[in-house]
C-alpha positions as CSV (number, residue, x, y, z in Angstrom):
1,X,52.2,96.9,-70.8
2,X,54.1,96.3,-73.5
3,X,57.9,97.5,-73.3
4,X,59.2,99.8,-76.1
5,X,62.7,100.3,-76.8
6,X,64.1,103.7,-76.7
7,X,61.0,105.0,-75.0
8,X,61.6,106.4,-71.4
9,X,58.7,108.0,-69.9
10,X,60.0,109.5,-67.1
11,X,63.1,111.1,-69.1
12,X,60.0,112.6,-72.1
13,X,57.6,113.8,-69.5
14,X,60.3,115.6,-67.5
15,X,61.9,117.4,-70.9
16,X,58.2,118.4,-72.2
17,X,57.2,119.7,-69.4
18,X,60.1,121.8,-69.3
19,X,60.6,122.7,-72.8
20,X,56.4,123.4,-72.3
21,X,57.1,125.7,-69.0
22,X,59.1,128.3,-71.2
23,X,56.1,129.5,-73.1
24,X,54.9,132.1,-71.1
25,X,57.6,131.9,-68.0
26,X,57.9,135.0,-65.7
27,X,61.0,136.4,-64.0
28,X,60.3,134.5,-60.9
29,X,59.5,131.1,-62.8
30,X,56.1,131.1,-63.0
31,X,53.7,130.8,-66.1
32,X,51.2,133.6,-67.4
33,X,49.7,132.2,-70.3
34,X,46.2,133.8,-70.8
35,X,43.7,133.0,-73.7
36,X,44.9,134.1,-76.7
37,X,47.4,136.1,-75.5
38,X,50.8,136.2,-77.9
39,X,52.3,133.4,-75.1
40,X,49.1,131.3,-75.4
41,X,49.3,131.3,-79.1
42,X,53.0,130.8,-78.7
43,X,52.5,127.8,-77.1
44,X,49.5,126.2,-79.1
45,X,51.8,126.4,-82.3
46,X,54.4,124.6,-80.2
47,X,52.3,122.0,-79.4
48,X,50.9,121.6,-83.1
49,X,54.5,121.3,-84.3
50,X,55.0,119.3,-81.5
51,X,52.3,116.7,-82.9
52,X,53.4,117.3,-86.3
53,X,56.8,116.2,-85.3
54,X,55.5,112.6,-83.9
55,X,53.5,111.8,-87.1
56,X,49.8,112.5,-85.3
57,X,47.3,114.7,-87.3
58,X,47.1,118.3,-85.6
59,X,44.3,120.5,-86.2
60,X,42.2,123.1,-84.6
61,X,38.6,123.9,-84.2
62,X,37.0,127.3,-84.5
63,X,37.6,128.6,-80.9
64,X,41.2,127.3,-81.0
65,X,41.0,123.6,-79.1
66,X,44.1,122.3,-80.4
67,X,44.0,118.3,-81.0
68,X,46.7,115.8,-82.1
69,X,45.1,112.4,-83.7
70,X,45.5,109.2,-84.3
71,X,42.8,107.7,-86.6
72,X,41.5,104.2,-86.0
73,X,40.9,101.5,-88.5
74,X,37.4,100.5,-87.9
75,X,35.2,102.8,-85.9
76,X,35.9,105.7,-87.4
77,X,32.8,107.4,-86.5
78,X,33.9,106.6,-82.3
79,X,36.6,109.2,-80.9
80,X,38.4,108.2,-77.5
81,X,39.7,111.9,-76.3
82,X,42.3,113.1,-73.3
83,X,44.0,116.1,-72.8
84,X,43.7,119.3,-70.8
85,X,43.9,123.0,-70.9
86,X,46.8,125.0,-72.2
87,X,46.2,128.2,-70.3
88,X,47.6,128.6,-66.9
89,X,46.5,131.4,-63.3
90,X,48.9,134.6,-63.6
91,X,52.4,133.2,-62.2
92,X,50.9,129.7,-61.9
93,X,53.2,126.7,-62.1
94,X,54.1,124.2,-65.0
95,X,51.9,121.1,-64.7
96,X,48.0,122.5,-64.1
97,X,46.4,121.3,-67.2
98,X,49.5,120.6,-69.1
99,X,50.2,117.5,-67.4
100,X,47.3,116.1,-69.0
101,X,48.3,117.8,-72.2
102,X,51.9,116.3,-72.0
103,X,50.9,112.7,-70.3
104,X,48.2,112.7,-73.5
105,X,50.8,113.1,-76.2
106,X,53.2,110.6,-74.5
107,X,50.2,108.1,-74.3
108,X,49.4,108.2,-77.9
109,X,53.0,108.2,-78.9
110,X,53.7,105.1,-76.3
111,X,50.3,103.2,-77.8
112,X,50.8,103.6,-81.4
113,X,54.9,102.7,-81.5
114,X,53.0,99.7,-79.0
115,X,50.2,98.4,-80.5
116,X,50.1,100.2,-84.1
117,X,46.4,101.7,-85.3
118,X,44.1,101.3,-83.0
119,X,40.2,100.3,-83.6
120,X,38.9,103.4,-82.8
121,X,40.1,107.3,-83.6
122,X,42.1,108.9,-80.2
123,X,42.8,112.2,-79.8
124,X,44.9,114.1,-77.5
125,X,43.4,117.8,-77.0
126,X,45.1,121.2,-75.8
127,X,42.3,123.1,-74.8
128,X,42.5,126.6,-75.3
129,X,40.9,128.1,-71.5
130,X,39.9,127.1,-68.3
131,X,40.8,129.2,-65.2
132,X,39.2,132.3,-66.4
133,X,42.0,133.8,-65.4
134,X,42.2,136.8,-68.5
135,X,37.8,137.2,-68.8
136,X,35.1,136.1,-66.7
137,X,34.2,133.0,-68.1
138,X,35.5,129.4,-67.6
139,X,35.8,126.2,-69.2
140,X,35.9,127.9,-72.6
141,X,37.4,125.0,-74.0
142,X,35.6,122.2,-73.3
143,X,32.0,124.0,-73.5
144,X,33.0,124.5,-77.3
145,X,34.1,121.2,-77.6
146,X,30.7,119.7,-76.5
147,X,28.4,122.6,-78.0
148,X,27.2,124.9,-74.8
149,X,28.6,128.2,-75.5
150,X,26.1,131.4,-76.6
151,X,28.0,133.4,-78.5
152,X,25.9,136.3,-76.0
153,X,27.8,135.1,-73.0
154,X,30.7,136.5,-74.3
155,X,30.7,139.7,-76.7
156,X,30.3,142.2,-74.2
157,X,33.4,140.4,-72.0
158,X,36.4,142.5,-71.0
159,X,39.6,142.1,-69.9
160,X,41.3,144.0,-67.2
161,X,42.8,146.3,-70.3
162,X,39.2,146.7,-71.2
163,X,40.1,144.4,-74.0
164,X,36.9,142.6,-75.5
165,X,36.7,139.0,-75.7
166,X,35.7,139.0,-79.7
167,X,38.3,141.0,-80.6
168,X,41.2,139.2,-78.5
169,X,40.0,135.9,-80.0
170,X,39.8,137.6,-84.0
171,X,43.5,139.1,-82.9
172,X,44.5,135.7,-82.3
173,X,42.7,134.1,-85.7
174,X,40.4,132.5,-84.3
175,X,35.9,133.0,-83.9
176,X,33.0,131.5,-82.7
177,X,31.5,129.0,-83.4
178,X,28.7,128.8,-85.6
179,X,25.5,128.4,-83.4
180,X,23.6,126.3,-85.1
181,X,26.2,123.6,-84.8
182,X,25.8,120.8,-82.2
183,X,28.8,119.6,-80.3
184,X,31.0,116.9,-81.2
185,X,29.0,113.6,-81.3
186,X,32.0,111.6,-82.5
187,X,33.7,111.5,-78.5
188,X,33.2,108.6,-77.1
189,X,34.5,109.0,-73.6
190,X,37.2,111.4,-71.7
191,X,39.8,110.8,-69.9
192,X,41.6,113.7,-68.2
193,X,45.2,113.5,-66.6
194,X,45.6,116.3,-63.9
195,X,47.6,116.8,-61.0
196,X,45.4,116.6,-57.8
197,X,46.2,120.5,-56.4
198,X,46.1,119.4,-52.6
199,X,47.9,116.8,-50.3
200,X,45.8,113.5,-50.1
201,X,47.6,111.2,-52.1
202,X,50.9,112.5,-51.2
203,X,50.3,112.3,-47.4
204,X,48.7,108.6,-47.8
205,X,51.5,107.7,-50.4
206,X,49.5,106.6,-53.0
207,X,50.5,107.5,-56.9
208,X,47.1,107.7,-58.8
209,X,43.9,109.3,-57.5
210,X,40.7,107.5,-59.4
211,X,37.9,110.1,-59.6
212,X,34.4,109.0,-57.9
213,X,33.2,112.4,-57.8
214,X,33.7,116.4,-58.7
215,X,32.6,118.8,-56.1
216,X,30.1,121.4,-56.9
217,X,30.8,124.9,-56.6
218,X,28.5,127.9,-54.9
219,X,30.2,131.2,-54.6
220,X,28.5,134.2,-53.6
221,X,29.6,137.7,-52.7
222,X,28.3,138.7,-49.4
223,X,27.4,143.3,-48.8
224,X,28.0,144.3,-45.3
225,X,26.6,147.9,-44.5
226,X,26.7,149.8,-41.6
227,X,28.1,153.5,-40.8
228,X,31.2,154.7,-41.2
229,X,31.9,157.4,-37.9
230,X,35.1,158.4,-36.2
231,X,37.3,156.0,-34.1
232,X,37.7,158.1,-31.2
233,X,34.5,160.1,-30.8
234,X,31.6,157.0,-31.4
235,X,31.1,154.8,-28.0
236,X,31.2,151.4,-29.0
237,X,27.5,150.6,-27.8
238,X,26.8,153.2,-30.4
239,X,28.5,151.3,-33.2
240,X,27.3,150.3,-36.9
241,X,30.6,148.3,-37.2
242,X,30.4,146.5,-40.7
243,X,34.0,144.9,-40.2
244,X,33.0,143.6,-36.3
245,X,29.4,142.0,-37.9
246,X,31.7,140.5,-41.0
247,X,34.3,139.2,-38.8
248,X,31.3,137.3,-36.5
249,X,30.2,135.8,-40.0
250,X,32.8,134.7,-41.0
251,X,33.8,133.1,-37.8
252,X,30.4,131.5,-38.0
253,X,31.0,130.1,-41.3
254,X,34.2,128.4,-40.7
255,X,32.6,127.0,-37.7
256,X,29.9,125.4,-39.1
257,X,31.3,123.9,-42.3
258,X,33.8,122.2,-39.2
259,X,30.6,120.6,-38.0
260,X,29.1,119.8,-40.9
261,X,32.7,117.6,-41.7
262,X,34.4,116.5,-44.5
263,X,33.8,116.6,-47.6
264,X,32.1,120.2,-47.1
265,X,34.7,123.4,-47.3
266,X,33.8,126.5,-47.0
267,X,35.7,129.3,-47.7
268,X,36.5,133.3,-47.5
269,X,39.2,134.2,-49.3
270,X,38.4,137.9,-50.3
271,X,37.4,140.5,-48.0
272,X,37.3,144.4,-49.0
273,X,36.8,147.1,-46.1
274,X,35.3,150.5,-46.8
275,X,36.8,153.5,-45.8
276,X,39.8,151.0,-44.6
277,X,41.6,153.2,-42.5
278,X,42.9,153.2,-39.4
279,X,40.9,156.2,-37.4
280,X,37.4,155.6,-39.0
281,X,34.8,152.8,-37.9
282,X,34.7,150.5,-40.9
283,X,31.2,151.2,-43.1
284,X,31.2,148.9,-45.5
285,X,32.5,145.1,-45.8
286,X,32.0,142.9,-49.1
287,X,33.6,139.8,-48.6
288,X,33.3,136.1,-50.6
289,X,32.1,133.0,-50.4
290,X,32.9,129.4,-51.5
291,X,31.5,125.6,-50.8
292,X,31.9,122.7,-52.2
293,X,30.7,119.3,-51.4
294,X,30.2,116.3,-53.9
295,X,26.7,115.9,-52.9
296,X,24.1,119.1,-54.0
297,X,21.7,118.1,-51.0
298,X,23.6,118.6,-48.4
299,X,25.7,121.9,-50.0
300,X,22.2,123.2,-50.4
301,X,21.1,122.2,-46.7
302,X,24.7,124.2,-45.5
303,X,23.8,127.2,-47.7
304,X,20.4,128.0,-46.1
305,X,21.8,127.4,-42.5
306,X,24.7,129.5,-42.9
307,X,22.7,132.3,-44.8
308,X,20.2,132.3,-42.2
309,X,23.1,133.0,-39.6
310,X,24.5,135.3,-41.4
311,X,21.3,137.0,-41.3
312,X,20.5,136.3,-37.7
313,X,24.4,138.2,-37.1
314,X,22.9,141.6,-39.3
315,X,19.9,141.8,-37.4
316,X,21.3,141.4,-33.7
317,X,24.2,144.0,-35.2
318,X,22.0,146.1,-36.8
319,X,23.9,146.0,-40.3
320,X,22.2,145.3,-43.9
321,X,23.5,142.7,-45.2
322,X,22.5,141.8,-49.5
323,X,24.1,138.3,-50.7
324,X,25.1,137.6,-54.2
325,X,25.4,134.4,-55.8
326,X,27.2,134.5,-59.1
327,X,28.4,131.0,-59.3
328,X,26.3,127.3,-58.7
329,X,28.3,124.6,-60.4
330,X,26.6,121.2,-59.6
331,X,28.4,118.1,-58.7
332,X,29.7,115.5,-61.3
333,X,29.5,111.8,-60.9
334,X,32.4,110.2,-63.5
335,X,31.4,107.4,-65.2
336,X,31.3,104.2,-63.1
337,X,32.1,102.1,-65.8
338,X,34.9,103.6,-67.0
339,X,36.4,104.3,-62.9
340,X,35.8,100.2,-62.9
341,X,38.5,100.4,-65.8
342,X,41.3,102.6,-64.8
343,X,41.1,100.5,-61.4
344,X,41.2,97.1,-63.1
345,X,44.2,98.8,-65.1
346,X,45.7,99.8,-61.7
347,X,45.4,96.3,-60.5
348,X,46.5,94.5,-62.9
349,X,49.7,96.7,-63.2
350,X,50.1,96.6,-59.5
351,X,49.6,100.3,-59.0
352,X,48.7,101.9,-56.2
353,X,45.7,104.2,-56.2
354,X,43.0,105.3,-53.8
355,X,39.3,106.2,-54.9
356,X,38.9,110.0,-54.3
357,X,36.9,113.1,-54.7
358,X,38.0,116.1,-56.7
359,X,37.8,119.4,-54.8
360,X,38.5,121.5,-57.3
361,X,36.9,122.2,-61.0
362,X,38.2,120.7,-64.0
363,X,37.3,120.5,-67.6
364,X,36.0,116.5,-66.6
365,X,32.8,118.1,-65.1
366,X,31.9,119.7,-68.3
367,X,32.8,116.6,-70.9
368,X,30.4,114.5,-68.3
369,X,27.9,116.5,-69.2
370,X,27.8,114.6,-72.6
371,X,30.0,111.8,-73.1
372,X,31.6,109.1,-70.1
373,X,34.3,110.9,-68.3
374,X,36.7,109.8,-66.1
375,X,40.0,111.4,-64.0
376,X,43.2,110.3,-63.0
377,X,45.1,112.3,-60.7
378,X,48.9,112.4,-59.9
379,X,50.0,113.7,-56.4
380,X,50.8,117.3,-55.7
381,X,53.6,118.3,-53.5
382,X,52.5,119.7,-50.4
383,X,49.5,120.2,-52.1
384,X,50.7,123.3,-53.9
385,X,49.4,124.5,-57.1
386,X,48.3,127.6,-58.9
387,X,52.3,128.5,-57.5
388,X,55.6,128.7,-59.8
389,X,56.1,125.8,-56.4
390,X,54.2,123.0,-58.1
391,X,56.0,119.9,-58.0
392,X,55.3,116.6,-58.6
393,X,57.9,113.4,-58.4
394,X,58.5,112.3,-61.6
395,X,58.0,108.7,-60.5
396,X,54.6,109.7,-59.9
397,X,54.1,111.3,-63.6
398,X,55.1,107.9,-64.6
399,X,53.0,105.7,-62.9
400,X,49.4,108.6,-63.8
401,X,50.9,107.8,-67.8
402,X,51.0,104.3,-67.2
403,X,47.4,104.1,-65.9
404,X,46.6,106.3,-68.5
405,X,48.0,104.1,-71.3
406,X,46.1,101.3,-69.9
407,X,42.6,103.0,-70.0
408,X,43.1,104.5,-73.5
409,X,44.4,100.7,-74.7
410,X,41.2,99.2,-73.2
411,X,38.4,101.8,-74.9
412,X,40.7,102.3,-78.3
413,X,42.4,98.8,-79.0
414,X,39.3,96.3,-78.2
């Protein structure tokens, strides 16, 4: 890697990410920044001036993606495209998705003052949602970018302020996309920058995560009905306790994703107790469900064991149970070829790295859907994120840029 004067990575990343952090901070030093909310828009039109400011071409699309480019002198019909999402959880911290955004800008600015135009067009992108965190939709963003979106899926969307989804995006100048319009075929791979959000690479003291595989998602909301009946005056043999049958679930669940072992997790995260009070035998119990594993047969073999448990548990308890799945995300695979790259990259540099698996979602999984994608990761602290306590050493942001440098210079410069 080449050494530019006056350029200090460490120094840039740490000041963006800070000057970044203020768009949308809370009184406690989180970051709310919701789809096109005024702080979203805020930041987007820091970022394009931002871009503007470096010399690189900023421009949105229709939905309002926001991308920075440099255009390449001789495949101009070939885009190499990083970034992230701009949009953060309510009080989440400052690097989720805008580490990728940041460690993109600084990439581009680092290659061109390197190596001058490249050979093909490479853009850094800010995209506009992810987390679902303001409507019930995810991955807005990168769906647009690579033409999956019905315009159906959305109108009737609300907000928590019974806000719609069309008139929050019109409010923030932007619409939908015209349907008849195919995705962009100009990308000609991804590569996302992200922290990792848990503790693996900090605990084995490794820099860089290399992304094998995404896990897929299942979630399911899980109907526990019995009989609500007074505390003191119902025998216990006589009992239609929803809570008691839940809490035997849900002990069953965390048992058996322990024997199935890594990488399975399973998870309850949310429970809600009906009448919830003190005196009165609990009636009703909804309560969630997650798993993930990177390979769909063996989530799929979990799923029907556990369910038939469950099951098993309603019936010996005499309880109804109904089961709700509103989320199946399948696992992603990233490119091999372009995982063989960012290691040789790491090798040559001398970086240290470890293959890995991605636990949670990312924008990645839906760009792989179309084009080759590829991740790098960046160790988490503790393994905190989603928290105003995200942290990562700086020395690490360095050495994620670095190998991200070193993959763009390989697809755009050759």
């Amino acid at each position: 890697m080449n050494d530019v004067k006056t350029f200090d990575i460490e120094k840039t990343t740490v000041e963006a990410i800070e000057w970044l952090g203020k768009f949308g901070k809370t009184s406690d030093n989180g970051i709310t920044r919701l789809l096109y909310t005024p702080e979203w828009i805020n930041a987007q039109k820091g970022l394009e001036e931002l871009l503007r400011d470096k010399g690189f071409e900023a421009y949105y699309d229709e939905v309002g993606n926001l991308f920075g480019r440099i255009e390449g002198s001789k495949y101009k019909e070939e885009t190499i495209l990083t970034g992230s999402h701009i949009d953060t959880v309510v009080n989440g911290g400052r690097l989720d998705g805008q580490l990728g955004i940041i460690g993109g800008i600084i990439a581009l600015e680092y290659l061109k003052k390197s190596y001058g135009v490249p050979l093909r067009n490479i853009e850094v992108v800010s995209m506009a949602e992810e987390e679902g965190s303001r409507f019930p939709y995810t991955f807005w963003g990168s769906r647009n970018i690579i033409g999956t979106v019905k315009k159906e899926e959305m109108e009737n969307l609300k907000d928590a302020n019974g806000i719609g989804f069309s008139k929050a995006m019109h409010d923030a100048a932007f619409d939908f996309k015209d349907e008849n319009s195919k995705g962009r075929e100009d990308i000609k791979e991804f590569v996302e920058l992200h922290i990792e959000q848990g503790g693996v690479l900090e605990k084995e003291g490794k820099s860089i995560g290399i992304v094998e595989h995404i896990v897929g998602q299942k979630r399911y909301m899980i109907e526990i009905e019995g009989e609500a009946n007074h505390a003191g005056t119902t025998p216990m043999g006589y009992r239609r306790d929803a809570l008691f049958g839940a809490s035997k679930m849900i002990a069953e669940i965390f048992e058996l994703a322990t024997a199935y072992g890594d990488p399975l997790v399973a998870t309850v995260g949310k429970v809600e107790v009906t009448p919830n009070t003190t005196n009165v035998v609990p009636g009703k119990v909804m309560f969630s469900l997650d798993i993930r594993h990177t390979h769909e047969e063996i989530s799929l073999k979990f799923r029907d064991d556990i369910i038939s448990r469950l099951q098993n548990i309603a019936k010996s308890k005499k309880l109804d149970i109904k089961i709700n799945n509103y989320m199946d995300c399948l696992p992603t695979e990233m490119d091999s070829r372009l995982v063989k790259k960012i290691k040789d990259s790491c090798d040559k540099k001398g970086l240290k790295y470890k293959l890995m698996h991605s636990g949670a979602g990312h924008d990645a999984q839906i760009f792989a859907k179309a084009v080759p994608t590829a991740m790098i990761f960046v160790p988490s602290h503790n393994g905190i994120s989603h928290s105003y306590e995200e942290f990562t050493e700086p020395k690490d942001y360095v050495e994620g840029i670095k190998a991200l440098i070193e993959t763009i210079y390989c697809l755009a410069y050759n």
